[in-house]
C-alpha positions in Angstrom: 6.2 -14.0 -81.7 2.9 -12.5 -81.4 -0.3 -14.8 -80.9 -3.7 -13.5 -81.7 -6.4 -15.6 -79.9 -9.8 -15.0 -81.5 -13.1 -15.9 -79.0 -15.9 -15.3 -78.0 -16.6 -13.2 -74.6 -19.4 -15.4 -72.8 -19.4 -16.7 -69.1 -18.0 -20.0 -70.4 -15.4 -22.6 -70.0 -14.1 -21.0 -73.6 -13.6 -17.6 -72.1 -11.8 -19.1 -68.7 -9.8 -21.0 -71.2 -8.6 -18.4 -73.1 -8.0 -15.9 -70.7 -5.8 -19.0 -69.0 -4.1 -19.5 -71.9 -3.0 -16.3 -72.9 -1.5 -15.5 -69.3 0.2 -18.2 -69.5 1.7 -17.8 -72.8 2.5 -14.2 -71.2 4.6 -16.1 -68.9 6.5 -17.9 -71.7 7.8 -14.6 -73.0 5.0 -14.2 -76.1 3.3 -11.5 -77.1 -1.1 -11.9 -76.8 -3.9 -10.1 -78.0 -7.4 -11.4 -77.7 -9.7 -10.4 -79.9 -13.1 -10.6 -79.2 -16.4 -11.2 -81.3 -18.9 -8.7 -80.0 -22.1 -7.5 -82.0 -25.4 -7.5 -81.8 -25.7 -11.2 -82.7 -23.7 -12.0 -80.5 -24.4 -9.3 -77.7 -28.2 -10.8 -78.2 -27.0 -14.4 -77.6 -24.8 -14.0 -74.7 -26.6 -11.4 -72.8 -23.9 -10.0 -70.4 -24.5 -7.0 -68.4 -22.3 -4.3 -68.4 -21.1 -5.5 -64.9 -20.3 -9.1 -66.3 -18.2 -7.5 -69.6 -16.2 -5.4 -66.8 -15.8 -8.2 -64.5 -14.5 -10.4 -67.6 -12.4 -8.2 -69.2 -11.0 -7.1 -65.2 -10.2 -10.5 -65.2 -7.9 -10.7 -67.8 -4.6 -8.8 -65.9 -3.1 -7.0 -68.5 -3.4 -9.2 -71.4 -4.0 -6.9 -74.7 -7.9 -7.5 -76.1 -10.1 -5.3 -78.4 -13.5 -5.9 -79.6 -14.3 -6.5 -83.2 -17.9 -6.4 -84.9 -16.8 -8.5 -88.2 -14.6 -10.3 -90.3 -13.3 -7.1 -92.1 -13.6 -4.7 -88.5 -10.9 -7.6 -87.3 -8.8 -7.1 -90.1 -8.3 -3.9 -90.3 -8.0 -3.2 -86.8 -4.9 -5.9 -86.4 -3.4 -4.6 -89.7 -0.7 -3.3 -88.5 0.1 -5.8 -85.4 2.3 -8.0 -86.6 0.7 -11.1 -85.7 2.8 -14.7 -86.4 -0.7 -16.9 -85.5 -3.9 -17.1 -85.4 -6.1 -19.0 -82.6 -9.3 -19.6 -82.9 -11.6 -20.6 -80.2 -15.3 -21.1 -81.5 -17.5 -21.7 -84.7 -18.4 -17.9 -83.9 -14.8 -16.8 -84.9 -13.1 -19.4 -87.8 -14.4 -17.1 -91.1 -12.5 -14.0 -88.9 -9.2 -16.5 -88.1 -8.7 -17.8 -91.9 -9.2 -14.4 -93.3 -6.6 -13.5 -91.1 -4.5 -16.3 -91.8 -5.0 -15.7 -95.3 -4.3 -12.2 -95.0 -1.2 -12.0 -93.8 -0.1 -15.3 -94.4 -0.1 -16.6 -91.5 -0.7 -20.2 -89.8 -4.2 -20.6 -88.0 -4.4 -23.0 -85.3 -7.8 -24.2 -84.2 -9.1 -25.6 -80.9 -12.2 -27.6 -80.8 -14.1 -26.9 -77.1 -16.8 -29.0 -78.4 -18.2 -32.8 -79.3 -19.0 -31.7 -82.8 -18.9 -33.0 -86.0 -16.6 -30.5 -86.6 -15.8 -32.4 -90.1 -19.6 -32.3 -91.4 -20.4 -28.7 -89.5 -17.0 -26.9 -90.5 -15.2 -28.6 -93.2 -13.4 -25.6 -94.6 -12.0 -24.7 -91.1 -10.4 -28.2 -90.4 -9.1 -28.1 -93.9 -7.2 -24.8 -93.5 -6.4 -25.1 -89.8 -2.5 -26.3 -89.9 -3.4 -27.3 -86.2 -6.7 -28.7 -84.4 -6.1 -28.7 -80.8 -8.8 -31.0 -78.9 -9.4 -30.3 -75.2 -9.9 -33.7 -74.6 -10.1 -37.9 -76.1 -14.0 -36.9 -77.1 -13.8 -34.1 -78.5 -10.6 -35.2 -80.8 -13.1 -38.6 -81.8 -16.2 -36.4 -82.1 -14.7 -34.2 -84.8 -15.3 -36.8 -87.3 -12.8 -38.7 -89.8 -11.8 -35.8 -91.8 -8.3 -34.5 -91.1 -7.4 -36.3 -87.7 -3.7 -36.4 -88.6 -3.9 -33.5 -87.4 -5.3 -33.4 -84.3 -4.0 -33.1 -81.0 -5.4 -33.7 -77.7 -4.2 -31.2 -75.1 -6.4 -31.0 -71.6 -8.1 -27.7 -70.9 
């Protein structure tokens, strides 16, 4: 199995959370490759110096990562990766992760890192996501009514 984790690369709790999780799915025997949402937009928003993007992506240990600049950048550079899910980890990234999914039909798993109104704010998203992962109680109540079978709450 081979997991794609889509995020964003920020000094965050979502960054230390994905680089967490993909060495330890590393650990577990499955494949990871982080891709990474970075463009001007988001460049302009995050505003890491070049020493803070080397210090990040240091910090990942060998896990696979690329940066992508859009939705269709992202697909065509993991065209030929044969990826069995994709992870998304921020609003910045779910239009990339379900035309992934959708590409090459795939299940997309989303985790919600936020108390959001996930339901009013991203209903397509929790509608196509076969799995909503909570990091917490809140955030799982905060998403709204929409679609809560399928939440689970699993701690960051």
């Amino acid at each position: 199995m081979k997991v794609l984790l889509l995020s964003i690369i920020a000094k965050c709790g979502v960054f230390t959370h994905v680089r967490e999780l993909s060495l330890y799915l590393q650990k577990l025997g499955t494949k990871v490759v982080i891709g990474f949402i970075h463009n001007e937009k988001t460049m302009e928003k995050f505003k890491l110096s070049d020493a803070d993007l080397d210090a990040m992506t240091k910090s990942l240990k060998g896990v696979d990562y690329f940066f992508y600049e859009s939705d269709d950048d992202l697909l065509n550079k993991i065209n030929d990766m044969k990826i069995s899910l994709v992870h998304a980890h921020s609003p910045l990234v779910l239009s990339a992760a379900i035309k992934a999914s959708d590409k090459l039909d795939i299940p997309f798993v989303l985790t919600l890192h936020s108390t959001l109104n996930w339901c009013k704010l991203h209903p397509i998203s929790m509608e196509k996501a076969d799995c909503i992962i909570a990091i917490g109680p809140e955030v799982a109540k905060s998403a709204g009514d929409c679609h809560q079978e399928k939440i689970h709450v699993i701690f960051n």
